[in-house]
C-alpha positions as CSV (number, residue, x, y, z in Angstrom):
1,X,-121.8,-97.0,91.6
2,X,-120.3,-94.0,92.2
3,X,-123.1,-91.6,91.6
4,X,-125.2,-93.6,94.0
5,X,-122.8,-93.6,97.1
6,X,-122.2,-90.2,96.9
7,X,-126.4,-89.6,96.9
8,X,-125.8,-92.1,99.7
9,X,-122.7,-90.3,101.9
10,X,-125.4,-87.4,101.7
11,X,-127.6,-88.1,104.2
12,X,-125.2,-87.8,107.4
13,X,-126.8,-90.3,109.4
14,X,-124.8,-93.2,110.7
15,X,-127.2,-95.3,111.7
16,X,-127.2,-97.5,107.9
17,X,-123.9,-95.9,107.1
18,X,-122.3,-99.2,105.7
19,X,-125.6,-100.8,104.4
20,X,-125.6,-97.8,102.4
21,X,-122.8,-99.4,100.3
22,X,-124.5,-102.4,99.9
23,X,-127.6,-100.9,98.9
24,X,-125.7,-98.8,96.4
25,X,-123.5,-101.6,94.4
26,X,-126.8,-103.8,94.3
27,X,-128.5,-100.8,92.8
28,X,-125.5,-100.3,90.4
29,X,-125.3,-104.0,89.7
30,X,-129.1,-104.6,89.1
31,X,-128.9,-101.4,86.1
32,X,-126.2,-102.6,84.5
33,X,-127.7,-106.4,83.9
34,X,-131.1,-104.8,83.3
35,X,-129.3,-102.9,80.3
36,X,-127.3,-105.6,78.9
37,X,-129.5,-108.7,79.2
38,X,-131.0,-108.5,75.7
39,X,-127.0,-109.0,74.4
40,X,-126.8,-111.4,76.8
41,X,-129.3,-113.2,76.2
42,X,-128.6,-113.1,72.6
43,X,-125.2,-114.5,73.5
44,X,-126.9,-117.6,75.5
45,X,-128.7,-118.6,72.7
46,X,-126.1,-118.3,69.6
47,X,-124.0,-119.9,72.2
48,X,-127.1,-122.7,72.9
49,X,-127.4,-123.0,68.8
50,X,-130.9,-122.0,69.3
51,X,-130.0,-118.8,66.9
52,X,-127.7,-119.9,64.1
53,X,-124.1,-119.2,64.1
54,X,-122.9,-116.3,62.2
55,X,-126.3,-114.4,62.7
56,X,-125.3,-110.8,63.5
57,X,-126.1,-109.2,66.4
58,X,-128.6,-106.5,65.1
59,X,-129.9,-109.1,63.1
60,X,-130.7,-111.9,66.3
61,X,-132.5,-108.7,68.3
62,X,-134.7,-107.7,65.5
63,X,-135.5,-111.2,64.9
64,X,-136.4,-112.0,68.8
65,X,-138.1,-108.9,69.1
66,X,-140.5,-109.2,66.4
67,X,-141.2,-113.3,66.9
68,X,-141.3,-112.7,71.1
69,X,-141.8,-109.4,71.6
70,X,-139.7,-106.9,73.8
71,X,-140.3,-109.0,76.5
72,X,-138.5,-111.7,74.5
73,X,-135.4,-109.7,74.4
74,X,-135.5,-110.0,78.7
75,X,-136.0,-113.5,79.1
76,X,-134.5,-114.3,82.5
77,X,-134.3,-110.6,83.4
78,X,-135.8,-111.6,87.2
79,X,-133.5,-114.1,88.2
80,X,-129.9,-112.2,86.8
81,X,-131.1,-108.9,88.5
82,X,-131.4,-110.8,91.6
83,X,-128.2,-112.3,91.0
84,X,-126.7,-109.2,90.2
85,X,-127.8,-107.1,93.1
86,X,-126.4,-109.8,95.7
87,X,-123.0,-110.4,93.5
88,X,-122.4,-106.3,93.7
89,X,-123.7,-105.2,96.6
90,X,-121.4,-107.6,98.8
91,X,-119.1,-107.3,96.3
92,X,-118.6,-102.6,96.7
93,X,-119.7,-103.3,100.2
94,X,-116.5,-105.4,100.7
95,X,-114.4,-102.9,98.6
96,X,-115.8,-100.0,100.8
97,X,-114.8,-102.0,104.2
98,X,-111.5,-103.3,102.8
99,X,-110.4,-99.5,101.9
100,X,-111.6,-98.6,105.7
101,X,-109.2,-101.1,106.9
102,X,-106.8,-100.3,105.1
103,X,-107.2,-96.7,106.2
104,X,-107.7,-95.2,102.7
């Protein structure tokens, strides 16, 4: 998140200054869920007893990757990015108006 809002404080235009903030936690929010949905989704299903308990980690990707493809290993990928970038971009854009107010 940080990286982004500093390429976002750049440009010295006002006009979008705090969408800017929102724009930047629901890019920030969006890559993080897009790298860790295959654990995740790994975790849904030993969870959901569709992979069997005590199957380790390593194990459970190699096994949905081969059987579903990488694509497998994103299952649901669409609806938690989506999730994500409104969850962190309101989320750092509340942050960044809260420290405002509070003058810091």
């Amino acid at each position: 998140y940080e990286e982004l809002k500093i390429l976002a404080e750049k440009n010295k235009s006002n006009k979008f200054n705090d969408i800017k903030y929102l724009l930047a936690g629901g890019i920030a929010s969006m890559l993080s869920s897009a790298a860790t949905t295959p654990i995740d989704m790994i975790k849904t299903r030993l969870a959901t007893g569709v992979i069997p308990a005590g199957t380790p980690i390593w194990q459970a990707l190699v096994d949905v990757a081969k059987t579903e493809g990488i694509s497998g290993l994103y299952a649901g990928v669409h609806v938690r990015l989506l999730y994500s970038a409104a969850f962190g971009g309101v989320g750092f854009y509340c942050f960044e108006a809260c420290k405002k107010l509070l003058g810091r």
